[in-house]
Biotite code that builds the C-alpha atoms (Angstrom):
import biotite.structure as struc

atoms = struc.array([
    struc.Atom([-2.747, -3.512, 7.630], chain_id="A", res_id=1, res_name="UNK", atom_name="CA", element="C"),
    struc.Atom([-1.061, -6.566, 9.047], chain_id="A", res_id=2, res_name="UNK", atom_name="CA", element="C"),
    struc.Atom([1.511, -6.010, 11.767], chain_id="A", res_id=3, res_name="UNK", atom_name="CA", element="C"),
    struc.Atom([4.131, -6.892, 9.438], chain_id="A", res_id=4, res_name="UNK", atom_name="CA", element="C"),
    struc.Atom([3.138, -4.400, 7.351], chain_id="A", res_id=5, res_name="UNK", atom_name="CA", element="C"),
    struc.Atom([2.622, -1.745, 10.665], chain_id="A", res_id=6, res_name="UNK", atom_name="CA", element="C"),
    struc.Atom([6.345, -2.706, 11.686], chain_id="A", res_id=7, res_name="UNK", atom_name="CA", element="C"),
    struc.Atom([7.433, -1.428, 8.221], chain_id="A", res_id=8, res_name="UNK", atom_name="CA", element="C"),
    struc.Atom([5.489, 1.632, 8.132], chain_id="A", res_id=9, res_name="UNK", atom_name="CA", element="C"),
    struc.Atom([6.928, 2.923, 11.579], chain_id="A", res_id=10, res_name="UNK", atom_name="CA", element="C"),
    struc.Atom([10.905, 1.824, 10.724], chain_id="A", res_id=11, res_name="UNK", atom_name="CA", element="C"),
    struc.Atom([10.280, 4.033, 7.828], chain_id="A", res_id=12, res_name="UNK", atom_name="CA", element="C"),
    struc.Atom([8.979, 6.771, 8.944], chain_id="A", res_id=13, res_name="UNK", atom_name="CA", element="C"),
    struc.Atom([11.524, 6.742, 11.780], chain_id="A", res_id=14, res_name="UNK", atom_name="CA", element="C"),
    struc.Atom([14.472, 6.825, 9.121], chain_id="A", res_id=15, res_name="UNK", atom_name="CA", element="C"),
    struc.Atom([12.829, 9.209, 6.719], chain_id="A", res_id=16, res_name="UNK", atom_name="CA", element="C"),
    struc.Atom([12.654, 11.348, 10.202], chain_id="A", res_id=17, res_name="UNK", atom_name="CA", element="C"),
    struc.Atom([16.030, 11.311, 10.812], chain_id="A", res_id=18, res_name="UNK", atom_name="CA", element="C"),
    struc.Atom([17.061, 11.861, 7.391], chain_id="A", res_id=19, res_name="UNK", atom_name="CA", element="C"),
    struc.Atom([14.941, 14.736, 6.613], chain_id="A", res_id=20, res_name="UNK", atom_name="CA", element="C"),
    struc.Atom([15.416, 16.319, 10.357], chain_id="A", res_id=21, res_name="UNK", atom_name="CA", element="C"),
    struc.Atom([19.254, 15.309, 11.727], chain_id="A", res_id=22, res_name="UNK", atom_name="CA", element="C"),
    struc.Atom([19.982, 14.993, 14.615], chain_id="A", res_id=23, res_name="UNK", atom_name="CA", element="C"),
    struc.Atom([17.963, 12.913, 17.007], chain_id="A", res_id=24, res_name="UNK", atom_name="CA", element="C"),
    struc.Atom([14.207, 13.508, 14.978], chain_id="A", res_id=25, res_name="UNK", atom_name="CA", element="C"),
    struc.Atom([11.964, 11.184, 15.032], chain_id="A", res_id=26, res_name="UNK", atom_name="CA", element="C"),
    struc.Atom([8.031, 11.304, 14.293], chain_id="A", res_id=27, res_name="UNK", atom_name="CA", element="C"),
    struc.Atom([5.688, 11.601, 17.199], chain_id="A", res_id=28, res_name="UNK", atom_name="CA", element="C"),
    struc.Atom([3.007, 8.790, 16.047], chain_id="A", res_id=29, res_name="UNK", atom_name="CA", element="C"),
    struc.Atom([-0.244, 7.451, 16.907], chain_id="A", res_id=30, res_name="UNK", atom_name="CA", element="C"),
    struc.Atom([-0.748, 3.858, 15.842], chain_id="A", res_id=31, res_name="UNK", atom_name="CA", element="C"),
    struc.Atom([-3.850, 2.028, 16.012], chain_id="A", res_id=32, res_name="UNK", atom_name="CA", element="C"),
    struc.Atom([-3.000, -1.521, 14.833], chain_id="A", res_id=33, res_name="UNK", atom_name="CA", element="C"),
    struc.Atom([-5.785, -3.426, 14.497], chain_id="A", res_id=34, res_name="UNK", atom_name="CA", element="C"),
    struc.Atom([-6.693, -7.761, 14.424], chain_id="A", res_id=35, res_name="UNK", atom_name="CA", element="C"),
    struc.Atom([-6.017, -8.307, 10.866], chain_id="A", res_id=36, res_name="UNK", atom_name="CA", element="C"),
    struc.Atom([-7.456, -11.790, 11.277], chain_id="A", res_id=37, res_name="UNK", atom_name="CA", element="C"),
    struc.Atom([-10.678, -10.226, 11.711], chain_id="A", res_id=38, res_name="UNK", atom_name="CA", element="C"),
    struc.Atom([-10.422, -7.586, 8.793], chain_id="A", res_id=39, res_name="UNK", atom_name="CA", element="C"),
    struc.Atom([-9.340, -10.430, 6.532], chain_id="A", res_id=40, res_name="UNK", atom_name="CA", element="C"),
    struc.Atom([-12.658, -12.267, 6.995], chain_id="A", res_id=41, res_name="UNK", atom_name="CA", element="C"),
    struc.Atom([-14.666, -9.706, 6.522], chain_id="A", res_id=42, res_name="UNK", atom_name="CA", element="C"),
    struc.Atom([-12.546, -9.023, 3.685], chain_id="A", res_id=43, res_name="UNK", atom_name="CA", element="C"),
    struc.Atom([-12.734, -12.606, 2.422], chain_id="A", res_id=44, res_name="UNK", atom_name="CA", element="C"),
    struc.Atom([-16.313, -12.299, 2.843], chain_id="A", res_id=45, res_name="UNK", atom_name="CA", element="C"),
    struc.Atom([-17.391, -9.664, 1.177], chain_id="A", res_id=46, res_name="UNK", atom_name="CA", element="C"),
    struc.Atom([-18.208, -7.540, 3.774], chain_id="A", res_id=47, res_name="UNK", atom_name="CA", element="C"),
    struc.Atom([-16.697, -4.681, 2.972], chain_id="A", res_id=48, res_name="UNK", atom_name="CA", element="C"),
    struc.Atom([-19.070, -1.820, 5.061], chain_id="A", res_id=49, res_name="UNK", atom_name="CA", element="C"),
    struc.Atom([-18.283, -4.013, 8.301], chain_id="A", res_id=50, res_name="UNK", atom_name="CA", element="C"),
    struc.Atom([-14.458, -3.361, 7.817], chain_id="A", res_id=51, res_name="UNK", atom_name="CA", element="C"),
    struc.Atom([-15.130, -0.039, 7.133], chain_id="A", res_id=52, res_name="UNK", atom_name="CA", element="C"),
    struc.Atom([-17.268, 0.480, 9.994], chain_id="A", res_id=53, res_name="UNK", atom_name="CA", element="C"),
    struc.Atom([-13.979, -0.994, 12.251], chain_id="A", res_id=54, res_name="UNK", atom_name="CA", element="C"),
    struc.Atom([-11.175, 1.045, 10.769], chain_id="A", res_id=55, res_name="UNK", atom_name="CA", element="C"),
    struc.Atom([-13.422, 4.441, 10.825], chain_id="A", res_id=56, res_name="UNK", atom_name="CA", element="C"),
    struc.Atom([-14.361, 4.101, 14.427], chain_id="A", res_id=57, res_name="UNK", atom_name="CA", element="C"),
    struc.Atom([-10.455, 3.638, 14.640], chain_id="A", res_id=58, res_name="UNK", atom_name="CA", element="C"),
    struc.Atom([-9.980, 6.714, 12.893], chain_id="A", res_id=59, res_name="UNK", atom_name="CA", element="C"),
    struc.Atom([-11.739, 8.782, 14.722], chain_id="A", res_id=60, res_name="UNK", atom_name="CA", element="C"),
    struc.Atom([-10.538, 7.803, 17.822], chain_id="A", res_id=61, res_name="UNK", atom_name="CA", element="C"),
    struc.Atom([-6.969, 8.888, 16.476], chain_id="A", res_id=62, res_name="UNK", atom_name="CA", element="C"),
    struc.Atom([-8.526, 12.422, 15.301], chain_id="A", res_id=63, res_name="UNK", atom_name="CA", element="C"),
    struc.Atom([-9.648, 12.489, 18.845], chain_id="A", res_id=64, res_name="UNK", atom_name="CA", element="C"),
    struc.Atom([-6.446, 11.497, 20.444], chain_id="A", res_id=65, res_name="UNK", atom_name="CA", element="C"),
    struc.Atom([-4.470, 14.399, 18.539], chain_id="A", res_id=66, res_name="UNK", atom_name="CA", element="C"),
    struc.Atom([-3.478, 13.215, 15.444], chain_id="A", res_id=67, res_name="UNK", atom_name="CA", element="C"),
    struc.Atom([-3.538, 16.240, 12.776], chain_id="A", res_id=68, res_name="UNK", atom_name="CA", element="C"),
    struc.Atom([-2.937, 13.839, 9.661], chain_id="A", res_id=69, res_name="UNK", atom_name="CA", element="C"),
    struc.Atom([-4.178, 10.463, 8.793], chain_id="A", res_id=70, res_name="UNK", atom_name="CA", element="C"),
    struc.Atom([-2.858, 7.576, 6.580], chain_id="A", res_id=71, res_name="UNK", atom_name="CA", element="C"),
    struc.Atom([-4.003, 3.792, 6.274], chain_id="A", res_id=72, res_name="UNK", atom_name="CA", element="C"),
    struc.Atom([-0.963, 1.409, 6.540], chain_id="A", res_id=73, res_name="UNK", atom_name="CA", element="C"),
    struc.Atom([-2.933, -0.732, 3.163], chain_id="A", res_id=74, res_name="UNK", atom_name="CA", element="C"),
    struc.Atom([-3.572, -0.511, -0.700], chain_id="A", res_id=75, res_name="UNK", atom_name="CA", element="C"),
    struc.Atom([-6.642, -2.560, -0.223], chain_id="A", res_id=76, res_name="UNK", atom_name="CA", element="C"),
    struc.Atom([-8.531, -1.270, 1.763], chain_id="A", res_id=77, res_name="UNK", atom_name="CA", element="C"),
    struc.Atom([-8.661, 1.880, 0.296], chain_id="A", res_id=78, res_name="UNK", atom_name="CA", element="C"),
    struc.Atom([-11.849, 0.576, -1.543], chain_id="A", res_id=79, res_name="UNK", atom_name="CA", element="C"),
    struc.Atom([-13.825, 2.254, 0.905], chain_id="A", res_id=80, res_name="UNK", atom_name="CA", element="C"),
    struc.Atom([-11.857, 4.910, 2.220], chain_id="A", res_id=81, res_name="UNK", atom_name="CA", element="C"),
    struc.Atom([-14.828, 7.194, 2.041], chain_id="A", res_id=82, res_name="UNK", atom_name="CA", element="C"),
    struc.Atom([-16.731, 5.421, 4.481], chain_id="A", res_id=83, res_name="UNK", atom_name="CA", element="C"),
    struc.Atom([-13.706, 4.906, 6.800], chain_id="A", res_id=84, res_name="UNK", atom_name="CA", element="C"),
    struc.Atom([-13.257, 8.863, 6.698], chain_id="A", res_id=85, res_name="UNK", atom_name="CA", element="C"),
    struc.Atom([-16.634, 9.761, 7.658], chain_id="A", res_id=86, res_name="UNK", atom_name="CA", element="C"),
    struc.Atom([-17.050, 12.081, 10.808], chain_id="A", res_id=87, res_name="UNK", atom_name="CA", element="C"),
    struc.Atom([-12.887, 12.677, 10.224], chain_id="A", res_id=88, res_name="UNK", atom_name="CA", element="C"),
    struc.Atom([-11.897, 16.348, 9.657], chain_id="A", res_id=89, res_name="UNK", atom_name="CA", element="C"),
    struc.Atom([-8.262, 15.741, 9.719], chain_id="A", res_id=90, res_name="UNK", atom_name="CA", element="C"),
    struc.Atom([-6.213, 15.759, 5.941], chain_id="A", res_id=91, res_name="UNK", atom_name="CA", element="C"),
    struc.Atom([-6.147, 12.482, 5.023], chain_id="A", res_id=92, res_name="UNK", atom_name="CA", element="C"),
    struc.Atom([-3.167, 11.183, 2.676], chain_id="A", res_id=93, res_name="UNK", atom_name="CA", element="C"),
    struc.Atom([-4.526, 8.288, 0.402], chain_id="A", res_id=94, res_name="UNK", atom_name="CA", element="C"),
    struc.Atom([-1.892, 5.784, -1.003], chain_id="A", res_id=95, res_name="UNK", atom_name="CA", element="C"),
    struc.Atom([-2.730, 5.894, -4.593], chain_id="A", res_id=96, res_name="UNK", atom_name="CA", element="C"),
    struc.Atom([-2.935, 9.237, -5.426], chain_id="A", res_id=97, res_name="UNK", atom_name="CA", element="C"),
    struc.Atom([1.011, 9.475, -3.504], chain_id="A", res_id=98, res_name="UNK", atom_name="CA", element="C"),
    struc.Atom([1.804, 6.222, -6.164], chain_id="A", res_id=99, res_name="UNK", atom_name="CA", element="C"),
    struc.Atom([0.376, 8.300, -8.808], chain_id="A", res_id=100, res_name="UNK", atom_name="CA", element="C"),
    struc.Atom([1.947, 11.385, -8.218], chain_id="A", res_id=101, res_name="UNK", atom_name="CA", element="C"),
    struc.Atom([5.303, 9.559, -7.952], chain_id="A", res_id=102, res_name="UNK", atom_name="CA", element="C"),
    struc.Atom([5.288, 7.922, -11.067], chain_id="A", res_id=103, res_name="UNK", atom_name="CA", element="C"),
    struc.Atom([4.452, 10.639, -12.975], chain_id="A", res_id=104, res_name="UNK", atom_name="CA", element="C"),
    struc.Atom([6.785, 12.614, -11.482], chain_id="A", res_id=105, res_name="UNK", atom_name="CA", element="C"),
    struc.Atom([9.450, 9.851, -12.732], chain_id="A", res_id=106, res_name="UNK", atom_name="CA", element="C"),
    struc.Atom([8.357, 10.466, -16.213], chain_id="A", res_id=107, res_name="UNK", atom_name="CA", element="C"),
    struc.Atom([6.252, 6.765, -16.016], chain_id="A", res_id=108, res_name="UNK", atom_name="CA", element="C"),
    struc.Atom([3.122, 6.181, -17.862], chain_id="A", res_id=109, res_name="UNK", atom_name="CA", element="C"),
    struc.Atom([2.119, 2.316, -18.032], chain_id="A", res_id=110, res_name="UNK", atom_name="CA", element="C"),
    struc.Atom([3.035, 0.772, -14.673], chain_id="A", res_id=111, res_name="UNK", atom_name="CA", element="C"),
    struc.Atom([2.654, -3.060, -13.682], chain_id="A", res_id=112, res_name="UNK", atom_name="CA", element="C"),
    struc.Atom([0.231, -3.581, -10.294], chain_id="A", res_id=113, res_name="UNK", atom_name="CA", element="C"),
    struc.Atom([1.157, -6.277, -8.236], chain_id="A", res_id=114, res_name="UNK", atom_name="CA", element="C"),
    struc.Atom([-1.180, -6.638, -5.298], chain_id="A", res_id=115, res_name="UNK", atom_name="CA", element="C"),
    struc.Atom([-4.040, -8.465, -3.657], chain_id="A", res_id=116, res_name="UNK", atom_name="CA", element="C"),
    struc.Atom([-6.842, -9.606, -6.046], chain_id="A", res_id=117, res_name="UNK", atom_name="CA", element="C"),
    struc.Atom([-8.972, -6.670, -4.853], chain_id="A", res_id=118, res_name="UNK", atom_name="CA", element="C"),
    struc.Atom([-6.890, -4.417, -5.932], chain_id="A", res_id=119, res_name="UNK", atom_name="CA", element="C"),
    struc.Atom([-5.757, -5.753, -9.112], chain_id="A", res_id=120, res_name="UNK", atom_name="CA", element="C"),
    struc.Atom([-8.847, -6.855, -9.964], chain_id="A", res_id=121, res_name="UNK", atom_name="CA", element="C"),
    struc.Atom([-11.814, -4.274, -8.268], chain_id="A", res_id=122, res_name="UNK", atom_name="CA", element="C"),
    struc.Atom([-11.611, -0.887, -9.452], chain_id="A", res_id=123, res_name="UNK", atom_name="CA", element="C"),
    struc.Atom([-11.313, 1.554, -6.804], chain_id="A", res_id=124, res_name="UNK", atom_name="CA", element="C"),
    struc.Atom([-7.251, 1.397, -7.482], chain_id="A", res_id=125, res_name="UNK", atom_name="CA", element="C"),
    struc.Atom([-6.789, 1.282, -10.880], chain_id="A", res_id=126, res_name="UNK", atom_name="CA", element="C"),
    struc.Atom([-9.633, 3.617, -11.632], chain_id="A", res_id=127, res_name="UNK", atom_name="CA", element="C"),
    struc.Atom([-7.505, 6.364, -9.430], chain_id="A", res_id=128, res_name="UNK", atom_name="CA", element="C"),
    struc.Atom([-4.684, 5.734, -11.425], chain_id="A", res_id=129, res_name="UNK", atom_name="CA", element="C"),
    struc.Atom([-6.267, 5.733, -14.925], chain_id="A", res_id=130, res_name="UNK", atom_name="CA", element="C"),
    struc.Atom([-7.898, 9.244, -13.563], chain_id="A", res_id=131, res_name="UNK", atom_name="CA", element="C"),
    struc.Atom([-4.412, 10.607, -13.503], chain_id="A", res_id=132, res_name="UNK", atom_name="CA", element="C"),
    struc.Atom([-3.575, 9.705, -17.184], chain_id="A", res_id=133, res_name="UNK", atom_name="CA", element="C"),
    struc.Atom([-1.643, 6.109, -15.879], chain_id="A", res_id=134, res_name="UNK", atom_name="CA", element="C"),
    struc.Atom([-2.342, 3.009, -17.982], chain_id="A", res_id=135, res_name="UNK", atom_name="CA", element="C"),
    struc.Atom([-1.744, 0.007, -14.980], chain_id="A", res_id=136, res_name="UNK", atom_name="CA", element="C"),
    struc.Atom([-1.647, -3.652, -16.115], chain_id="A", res_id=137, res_name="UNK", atom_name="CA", element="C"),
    struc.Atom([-2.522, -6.349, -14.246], chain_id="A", res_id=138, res_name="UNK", atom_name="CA", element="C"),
    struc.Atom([-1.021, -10.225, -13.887], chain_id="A", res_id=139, res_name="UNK", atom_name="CA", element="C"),
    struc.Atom([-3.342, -12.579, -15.703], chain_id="A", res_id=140, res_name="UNK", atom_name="CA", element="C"),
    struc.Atom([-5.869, -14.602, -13.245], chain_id="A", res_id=141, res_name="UNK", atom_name="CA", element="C"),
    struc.Atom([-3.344, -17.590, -12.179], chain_id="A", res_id=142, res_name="UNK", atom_name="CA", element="C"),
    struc.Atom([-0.802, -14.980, -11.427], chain_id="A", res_id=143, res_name="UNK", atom_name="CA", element="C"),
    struc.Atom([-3.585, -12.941, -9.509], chain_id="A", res_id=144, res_name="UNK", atom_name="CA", element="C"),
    struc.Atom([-4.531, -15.507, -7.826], chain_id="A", res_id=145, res_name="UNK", atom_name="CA", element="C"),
    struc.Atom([-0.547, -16.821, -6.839], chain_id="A", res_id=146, res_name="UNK", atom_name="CA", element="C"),
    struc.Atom([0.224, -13.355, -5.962], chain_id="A", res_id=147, res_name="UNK", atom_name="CA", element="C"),
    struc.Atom([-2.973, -12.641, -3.989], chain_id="A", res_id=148, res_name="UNK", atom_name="CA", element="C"),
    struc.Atom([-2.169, -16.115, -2.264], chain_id="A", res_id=149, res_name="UNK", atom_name="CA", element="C"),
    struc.Atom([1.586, -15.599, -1.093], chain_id="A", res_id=150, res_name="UNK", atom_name="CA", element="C"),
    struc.Atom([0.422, -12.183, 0.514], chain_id="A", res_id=151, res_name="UNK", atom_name="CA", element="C"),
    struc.Atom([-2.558, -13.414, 2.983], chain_id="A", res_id=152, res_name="UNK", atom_name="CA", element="C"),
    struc.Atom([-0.555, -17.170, 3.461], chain_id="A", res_id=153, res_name="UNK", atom_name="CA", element="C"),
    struc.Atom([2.865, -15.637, 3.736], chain_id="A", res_id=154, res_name="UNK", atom_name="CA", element="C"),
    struc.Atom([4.104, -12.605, 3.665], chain_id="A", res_id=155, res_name="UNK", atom_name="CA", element="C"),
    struc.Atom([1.244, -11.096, 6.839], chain_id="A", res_id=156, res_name="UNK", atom_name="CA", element="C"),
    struc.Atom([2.370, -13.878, 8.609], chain_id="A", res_id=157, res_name="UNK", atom_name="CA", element="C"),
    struc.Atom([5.856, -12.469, 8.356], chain_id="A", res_id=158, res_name="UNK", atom_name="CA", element="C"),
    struc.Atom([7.063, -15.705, 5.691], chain_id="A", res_id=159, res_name="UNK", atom_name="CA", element="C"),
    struc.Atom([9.654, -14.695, 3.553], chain_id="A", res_id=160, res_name="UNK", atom_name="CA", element="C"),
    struc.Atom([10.376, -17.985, 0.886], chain_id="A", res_id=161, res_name="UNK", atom_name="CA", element="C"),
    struc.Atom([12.705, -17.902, -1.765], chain_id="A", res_id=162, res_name="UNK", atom_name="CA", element="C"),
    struc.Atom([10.421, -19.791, -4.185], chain_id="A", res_id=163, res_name="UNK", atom_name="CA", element="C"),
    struc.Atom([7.899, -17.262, -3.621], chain_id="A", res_id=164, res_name="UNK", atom_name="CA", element="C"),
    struc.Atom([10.761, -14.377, -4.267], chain_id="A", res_id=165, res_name="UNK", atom_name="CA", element="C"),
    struc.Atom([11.277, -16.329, -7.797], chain_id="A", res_id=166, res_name="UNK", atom_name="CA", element="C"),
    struc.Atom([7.384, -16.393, -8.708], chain_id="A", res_id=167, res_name="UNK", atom_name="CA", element="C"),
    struc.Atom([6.882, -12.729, -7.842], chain_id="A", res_id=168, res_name="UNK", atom_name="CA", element="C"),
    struc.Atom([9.930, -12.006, -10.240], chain_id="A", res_id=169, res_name="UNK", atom_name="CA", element="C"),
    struc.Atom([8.490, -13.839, -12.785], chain_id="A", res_id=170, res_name="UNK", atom_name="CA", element="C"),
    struc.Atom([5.098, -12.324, -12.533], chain_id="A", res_id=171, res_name="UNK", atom_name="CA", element="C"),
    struc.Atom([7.117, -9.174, -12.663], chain_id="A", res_id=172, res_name="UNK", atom_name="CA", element="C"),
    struc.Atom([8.531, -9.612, -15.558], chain_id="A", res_id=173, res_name="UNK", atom_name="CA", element="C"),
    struc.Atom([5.627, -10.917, -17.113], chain_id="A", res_id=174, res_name="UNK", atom_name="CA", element="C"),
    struc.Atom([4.079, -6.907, -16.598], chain_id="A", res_id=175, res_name="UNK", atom_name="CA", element="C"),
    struc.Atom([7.350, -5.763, -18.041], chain_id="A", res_id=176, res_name="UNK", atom_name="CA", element="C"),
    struc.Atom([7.305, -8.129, -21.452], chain_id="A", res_id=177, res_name="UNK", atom_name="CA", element="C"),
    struc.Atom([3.538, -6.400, -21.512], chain_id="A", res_id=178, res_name="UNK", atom_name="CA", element="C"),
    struc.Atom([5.162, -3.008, -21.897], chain_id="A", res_id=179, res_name="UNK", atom_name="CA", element="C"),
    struc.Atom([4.860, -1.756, -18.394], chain_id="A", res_id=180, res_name="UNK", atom_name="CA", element="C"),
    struc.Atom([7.710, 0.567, -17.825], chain_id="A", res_id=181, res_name="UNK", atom_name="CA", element="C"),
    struc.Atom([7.654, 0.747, -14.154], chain_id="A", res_id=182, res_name="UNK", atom_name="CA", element="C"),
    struc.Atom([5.987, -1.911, -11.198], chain_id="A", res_id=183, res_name="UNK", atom_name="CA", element="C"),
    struc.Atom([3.541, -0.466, -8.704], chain_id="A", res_id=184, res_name="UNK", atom_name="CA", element="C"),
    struc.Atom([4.250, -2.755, -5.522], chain_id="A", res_id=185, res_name="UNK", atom_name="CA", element="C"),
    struc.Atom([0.394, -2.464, -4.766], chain_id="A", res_id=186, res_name="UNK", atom_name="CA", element="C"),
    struc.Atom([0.439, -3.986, -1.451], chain_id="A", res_id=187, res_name="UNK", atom_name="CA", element="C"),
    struc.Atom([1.900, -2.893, 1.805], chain_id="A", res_id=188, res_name="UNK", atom_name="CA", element="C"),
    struc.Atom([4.071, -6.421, 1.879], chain_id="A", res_id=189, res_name="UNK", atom_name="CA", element="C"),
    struc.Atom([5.117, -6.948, -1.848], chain_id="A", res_id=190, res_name="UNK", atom_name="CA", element="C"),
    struc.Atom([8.226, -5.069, -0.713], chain_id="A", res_id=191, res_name="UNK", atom_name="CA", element="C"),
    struc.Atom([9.425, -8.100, 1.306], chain_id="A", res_id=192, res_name="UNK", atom_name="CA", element="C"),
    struc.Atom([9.807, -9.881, -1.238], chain_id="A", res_id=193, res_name="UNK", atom_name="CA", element="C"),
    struc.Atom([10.385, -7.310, -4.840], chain_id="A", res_id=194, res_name="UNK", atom_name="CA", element="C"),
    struc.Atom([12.777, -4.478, -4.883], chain_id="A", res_id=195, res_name="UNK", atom_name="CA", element="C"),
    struc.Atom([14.432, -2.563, -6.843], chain_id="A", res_id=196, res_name="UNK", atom_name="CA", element="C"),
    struc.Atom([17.362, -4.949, -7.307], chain_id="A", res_id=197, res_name="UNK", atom_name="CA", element="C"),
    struc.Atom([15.325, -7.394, -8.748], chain_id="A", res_id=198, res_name="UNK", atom_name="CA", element="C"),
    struc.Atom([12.792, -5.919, -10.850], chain_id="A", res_id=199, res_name="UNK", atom_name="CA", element="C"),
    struc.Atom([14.065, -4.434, -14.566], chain_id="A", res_id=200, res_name="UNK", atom_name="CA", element="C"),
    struc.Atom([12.107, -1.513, -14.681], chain_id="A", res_id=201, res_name="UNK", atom_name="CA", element="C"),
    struc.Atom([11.972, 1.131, -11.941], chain_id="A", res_id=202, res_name="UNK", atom_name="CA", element="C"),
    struc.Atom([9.960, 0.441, -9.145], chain_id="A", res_id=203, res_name="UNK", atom_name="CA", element="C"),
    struc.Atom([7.269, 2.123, -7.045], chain_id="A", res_id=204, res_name="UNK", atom_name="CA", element="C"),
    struc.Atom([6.835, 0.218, -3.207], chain_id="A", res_id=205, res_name="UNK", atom_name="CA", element="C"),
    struc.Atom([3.663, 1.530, -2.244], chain_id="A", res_id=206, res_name="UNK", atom_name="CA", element="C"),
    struc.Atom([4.597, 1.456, 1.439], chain_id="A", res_id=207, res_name="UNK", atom_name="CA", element="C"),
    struc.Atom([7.856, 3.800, 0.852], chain_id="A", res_id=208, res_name="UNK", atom_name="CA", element="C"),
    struc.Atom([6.150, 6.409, -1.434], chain_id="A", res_id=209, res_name="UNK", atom_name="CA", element="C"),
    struc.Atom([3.046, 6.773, 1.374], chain_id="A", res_id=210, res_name="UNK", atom_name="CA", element="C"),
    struc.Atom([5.944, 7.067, 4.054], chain_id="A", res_id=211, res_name="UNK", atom_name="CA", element="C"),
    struc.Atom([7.434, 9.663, 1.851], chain_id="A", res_id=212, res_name="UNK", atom_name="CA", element="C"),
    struc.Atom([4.096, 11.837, 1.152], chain_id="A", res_id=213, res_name="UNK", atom_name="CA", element="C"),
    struc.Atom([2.850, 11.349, 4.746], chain_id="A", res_id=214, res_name="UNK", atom_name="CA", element="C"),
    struc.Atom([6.244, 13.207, 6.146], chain_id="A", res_id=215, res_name="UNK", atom_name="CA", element="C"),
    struc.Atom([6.146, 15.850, 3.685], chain_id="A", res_id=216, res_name="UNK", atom_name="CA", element="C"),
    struc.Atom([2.820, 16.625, 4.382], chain_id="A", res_id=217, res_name="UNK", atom_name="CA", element="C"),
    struc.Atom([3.125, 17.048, 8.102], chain_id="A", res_id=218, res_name="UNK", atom_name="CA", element="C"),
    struc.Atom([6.119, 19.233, 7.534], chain_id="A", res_id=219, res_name="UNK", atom_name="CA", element="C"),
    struc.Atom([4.132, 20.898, 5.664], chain_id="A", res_id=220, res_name="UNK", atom_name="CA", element="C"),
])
């Protein structure tokens, strides 16, 4: 939901476009990008039905402007998805159950969840995943809390640091010594600093899967 994270969602879907398409394709877009200042404080605060209140008011103004398919650029706040889809009619594409369906497609039954504390931690996420027959692991707290850290301090402030590169590999690898046999990149920035060439099992970036389901469905 940061802009960094908005910037990535609309390169992607640009080259998945193309790709899919030819020629000169790209996706006609609405964006709403909100203030994530103030959705992190409410956030940080607890107040969960605020946000909501916020990012569904957004929503339906992008139902009214002519959008015929809806995703949220973020893992987290998913926790109250419901509330932000209230009043909206339009199909809705939620970023777990496109994780979900992508790992088990892949053959992938215990992945590792990297991600903000609320999603590690709360269980709107991993509940959706355990639904589909997934067993997700989680860091232990210090890693939570590190990991939860680098993402509001650095990474939505479009920080990239190398030290913070080597603690998200080791927290990786942590999940993979547990027995996870894939990594869930659970938030919409973890991919800025974890990828594919630096994780040992086979990674799912939450970001590129939505992308991914979002254009299939509207060529659908």
């Amino acid at each position: 939901m940061s802009a960094t994270s908005t910037q990535i969602y609309y390169r992607e879907l640009c080259r998945l476009t193309r790709e899919s398409l030819g020629g000169r394709h790209s996706p006609e877009l609405l964006i709403r990008s909100v203030d994530f200042d103030e959705i992190e404080k409410l956030q940080a605060s607890s107040d969960w039905d605020a946000a909501a209140t916020i990012l569904n008011e957004r929503a339906v103004a992008l139902e009214r402007g002519g959008a015929d398919l809806l995703i949220m650029a973020t893992n987290t706040m998913h926790k109250v998805a419901d509330k932000i889809l209230s009043g909206v009619s339009i199909p809705f594409v939620h970023i777990a159950d496109a994780t979900a369906t992508a790992i088990l497609d892949s053959g992938f039954r215990r992945p590792g969840l990297i991600a903000t504390a609320f999603t590690m931690e709360q269980n709107f996420y991993t509940d959706r995943l355990t639904a589909r027959g997934l067993s997700p692991r989680i860091p232990d707290a210090d890693d939570r809390a590190e990991t939860h850290r680098i993402i509001y301090d650095e990474l939505c402030r479009d920080v990239v640091r190398e030290e913070s590169r080597l603690t998200y590999e080791r927290i990786a690898q942590g999940l993979i010594d547990q027995g996870s046999d894939c990594l869930i990149l659970g938030c919409t920035e973890v991919g800025m600093l974890l990828n594919q060439s630096n994780v040992g099992v086979p990674v799912f970036d939450t970001t590129l899967v939505h992308c991914e389901a979002a254009l299939r469905a509207a060529l659908q």
